[in-house]
ROLOVO-284419 format. One record per residue (C-alpha): residue number from 1; residue in one letter; x, y, z. Coordinates in Angstrom, 3 decimals. Example, Ala and Ser with C-alpha at 12.3 -4.5 7.8 and 13.67 -1.06 7.14 Angstrom:
% ROLOVO-284419
R   seq   type         xx         yy         zz
R     1      A     12.300     -4.500      7.800
R     2      S     13.670     -1.060      7.140
This chain:
% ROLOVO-284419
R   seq   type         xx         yy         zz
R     1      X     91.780    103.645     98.526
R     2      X     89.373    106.708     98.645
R     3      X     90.196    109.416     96.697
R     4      X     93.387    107.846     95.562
R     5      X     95.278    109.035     92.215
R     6      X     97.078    106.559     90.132
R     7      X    100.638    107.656     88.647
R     8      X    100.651    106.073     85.081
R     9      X    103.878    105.374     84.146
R    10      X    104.068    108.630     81.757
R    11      X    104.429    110.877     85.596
R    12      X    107.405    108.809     86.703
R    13      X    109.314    109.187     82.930
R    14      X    108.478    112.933     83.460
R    15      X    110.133    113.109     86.896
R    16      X    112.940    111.719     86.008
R    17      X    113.723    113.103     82.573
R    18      X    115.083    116.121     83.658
R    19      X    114.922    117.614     80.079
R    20      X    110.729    116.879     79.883
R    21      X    108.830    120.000     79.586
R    22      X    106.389    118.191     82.337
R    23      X    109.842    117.269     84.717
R    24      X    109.091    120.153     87.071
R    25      X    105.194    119.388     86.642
R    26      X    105.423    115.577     87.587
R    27      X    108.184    116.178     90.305
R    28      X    106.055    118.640     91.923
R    29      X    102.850    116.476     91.788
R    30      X    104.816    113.226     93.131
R    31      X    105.920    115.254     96.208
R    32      X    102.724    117.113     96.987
R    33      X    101.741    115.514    100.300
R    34      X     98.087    116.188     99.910
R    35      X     97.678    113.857     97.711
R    36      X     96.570    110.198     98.219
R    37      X     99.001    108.677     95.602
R    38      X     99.657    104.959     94.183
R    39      X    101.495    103.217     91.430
R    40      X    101.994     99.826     90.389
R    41      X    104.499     97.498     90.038
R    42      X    104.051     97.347     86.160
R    43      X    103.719    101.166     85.654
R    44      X    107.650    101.281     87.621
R    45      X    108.366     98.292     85.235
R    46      X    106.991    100.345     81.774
R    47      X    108.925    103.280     83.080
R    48      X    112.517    101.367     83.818
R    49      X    111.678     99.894     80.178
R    50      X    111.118    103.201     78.483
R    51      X    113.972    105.064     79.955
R    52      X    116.748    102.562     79.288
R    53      X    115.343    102.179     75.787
R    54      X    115.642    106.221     74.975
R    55      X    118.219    107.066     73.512
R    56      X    117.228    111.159     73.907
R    57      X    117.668    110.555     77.993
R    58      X    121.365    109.679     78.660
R    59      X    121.186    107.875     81.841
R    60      X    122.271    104.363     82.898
R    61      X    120.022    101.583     84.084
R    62      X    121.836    101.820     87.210
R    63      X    121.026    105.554     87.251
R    64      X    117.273    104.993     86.401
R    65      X    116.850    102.694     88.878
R    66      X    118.078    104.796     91.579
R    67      X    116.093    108.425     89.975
R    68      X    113.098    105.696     90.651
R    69      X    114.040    104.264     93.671
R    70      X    114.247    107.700     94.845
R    71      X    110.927    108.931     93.605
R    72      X    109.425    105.622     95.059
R    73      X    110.830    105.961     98.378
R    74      X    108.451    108.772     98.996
R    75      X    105.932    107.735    101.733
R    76      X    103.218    109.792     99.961
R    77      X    103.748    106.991     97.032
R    78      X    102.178    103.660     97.462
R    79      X    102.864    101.008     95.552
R    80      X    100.688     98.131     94.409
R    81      X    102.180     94.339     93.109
R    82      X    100.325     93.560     90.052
């Protein structure tokens, strides 16, 4: 993938915590369609991990997995199986 940027898993937990100084940051970078973008299948794993385990975001797995499902369903986002 030339020129392709990976999204660690730190991005996605900053788009989806709404109450992350970097939310507006990482949500505008994940929708920026100029950018060649990937993630992996591990990086949504970490993330789904990390945001059920916080206690200082209050949202559901169920509502994590759909914030992410969301985020991931952008065609600008590619994902890679690791």
């Amino acid at each position: 993938m030339e020129n392709a940027i990976l999204v660690d898993t730190n991005v996605l937990i900053y788009a989806v915590d709404a109450d992350s100084r970097f939310h507006e940051q990482a949500s505008n970078f994940l929708s920026d369609s100029a950018l060649k973008l990937f993630t992996t299948s591990k990086n949504i794993s970490e993330s789904l991990v990390v945001l059920t385990r916080n206690s200082e975001i209050e949202l559901s797995s169920s509502e994590c997995l759909d914030i992410l499902n969301s985020l991931l369903s952008n065609d600008e986002l590619k994902i890679i199986e690791i």
